[in-house]
C-alpha positions in Angstrom: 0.0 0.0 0.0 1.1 3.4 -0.2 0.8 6.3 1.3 1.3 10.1 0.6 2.6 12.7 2.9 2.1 16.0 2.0 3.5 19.2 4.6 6.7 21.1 5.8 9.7 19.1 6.0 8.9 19.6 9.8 5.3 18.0 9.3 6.8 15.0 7.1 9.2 14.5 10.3 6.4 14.6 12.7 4.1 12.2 10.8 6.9 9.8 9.9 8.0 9.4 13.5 4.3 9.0 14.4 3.9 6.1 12.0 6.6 4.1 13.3 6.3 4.9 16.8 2.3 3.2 16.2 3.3 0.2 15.2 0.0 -0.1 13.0 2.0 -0.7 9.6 5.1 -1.4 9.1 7.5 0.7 6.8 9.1 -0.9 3.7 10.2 2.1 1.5 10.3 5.8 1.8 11.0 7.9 -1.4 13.0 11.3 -2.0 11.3 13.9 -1.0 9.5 15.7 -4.0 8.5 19.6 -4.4 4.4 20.0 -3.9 3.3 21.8 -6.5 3.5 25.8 -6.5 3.4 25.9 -2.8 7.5 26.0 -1.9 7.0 25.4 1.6 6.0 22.4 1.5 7.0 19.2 -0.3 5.9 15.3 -0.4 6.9 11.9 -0.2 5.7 8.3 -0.6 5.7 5.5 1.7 5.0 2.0 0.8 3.9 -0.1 3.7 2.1 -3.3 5.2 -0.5 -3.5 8.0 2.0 -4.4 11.3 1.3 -8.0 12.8 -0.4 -7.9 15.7 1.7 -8.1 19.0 -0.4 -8.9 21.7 -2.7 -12.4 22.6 -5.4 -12.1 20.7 -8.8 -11.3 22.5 -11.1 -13.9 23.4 -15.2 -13.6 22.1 -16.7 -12.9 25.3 -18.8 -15.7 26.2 -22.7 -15.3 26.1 
């Protein structure tokens, strides 16, 4: 899957660390970073990534 990030270099940074810090998918490639558009502040970049395993037991159905 892939995913596009779209900010300040600072934003990028922040969201990045978020996303691995989560633990909710797992990070296989980032690209260069890419100039958005007209606006010069910010810029993008593409992740390609895979929904994490899970890491705990799983939960049991509660019984009726």
């Amino acid at each position: 899957m892939k995913i596009r990030l779209v900010g300040t270099p600072a934003e990028i940074a922040a969201a990045l660390q978020a996303l691995t810090e989560s633990r909710l998918v797992d990070i296989t490639a980032v690209s260069r970073t890419y100039p958005a558009g007209h606006d010069t502040a910010r810029t993008r970049l593409y992740l390609d990534v895979r929904p994490a395993p899970p890491t705990g037991p799983a939960e049991e159905e509660p019984r009726p």
